[in-house]
N, C-alpha and C positions, 0 to 999 in steps of 0.2 A: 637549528639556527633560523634557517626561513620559515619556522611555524611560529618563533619568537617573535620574529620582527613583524610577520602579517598580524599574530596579537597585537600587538604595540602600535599597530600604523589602524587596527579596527579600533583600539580607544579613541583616537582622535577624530576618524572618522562616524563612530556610531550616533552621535547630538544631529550630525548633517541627514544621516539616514533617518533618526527618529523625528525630525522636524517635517517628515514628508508625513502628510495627512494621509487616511486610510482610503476617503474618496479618490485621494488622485492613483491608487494601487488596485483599485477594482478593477478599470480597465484590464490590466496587465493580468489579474486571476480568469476573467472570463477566459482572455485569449488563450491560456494556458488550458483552460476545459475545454474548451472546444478543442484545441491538438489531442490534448486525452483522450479526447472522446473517437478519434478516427482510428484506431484501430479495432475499435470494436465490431465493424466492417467483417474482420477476419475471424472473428469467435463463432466455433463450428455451429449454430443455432439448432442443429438438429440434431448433435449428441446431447445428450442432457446432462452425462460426464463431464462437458466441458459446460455448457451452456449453464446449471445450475449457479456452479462456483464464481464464474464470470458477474452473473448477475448478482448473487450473493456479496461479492464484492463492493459495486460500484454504489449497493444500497445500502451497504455498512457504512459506506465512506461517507454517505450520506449524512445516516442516521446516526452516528457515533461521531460525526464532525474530528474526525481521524482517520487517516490515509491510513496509516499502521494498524487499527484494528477493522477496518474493510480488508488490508490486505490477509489478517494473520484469520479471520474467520474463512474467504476463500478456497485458503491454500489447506485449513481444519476440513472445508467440505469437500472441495478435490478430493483431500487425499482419503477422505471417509466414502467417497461417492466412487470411487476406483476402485478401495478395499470391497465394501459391498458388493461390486456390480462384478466381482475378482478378474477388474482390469490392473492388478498390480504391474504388469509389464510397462504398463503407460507412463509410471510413477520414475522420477530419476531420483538416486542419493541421495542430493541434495537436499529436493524436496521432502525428501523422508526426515534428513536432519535439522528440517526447517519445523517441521512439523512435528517433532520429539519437544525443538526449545518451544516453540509453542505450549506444548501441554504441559512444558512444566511451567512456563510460565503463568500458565491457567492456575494448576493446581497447587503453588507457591502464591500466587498473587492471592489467591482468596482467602490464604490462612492467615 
């Protein structure tokens, strides 16, 4: 019922959101990059198990002008750069079952 009504109450409201220009919403992205950007502060620079994926990421996000495929390439070379270096221990479940829909997403997407 209340995902009805927030539908119902975003019809009304979406003309007032889209009437906001794109200039006046920059602001509001940089400030957002710039918070993204501080934790990178804490990405171990000198493994290269972490260090590669990290970077891999933010320059997908870049170059693919998608968050989703900066992040789905990272967590491909994580978990590729752990298998190789056979730091599997490092790896958790999840990231293992992240990194299965991943491939299949790959090797479905392209057929």
């Amino acid at each position: 019922l209340t995902v009805a009504i927030l539908f119902a109450l975003s019809l009304f409201l979406e003309p007032l959101f889209g009437s906001i220009p794109s200039a006046a919403t920059a602001p509001a992205l940089i400030i957002v990059g710039v918070m993204m950007m501080s934790p990178v502060k804490d990405i171990e620079w000198d493994e290269m198990t972490e260090a590669i994926p990290a970077f891999l990421t933010m320059i997908f996000m870049i170059v693919a002008y998608s968050i989703a495929d900066g992040i789905m390439f990272g967590i491909l070379s994580y978990v590729l750069l752990k298998l190789f270096t056979k730091k599997t221990n490092d790896i958790s479940k999840m990231t293992w079952v992240v990194f299965a829909l991943f491939v299949i997403k790959i090797i479905f997407g392209a057929l």
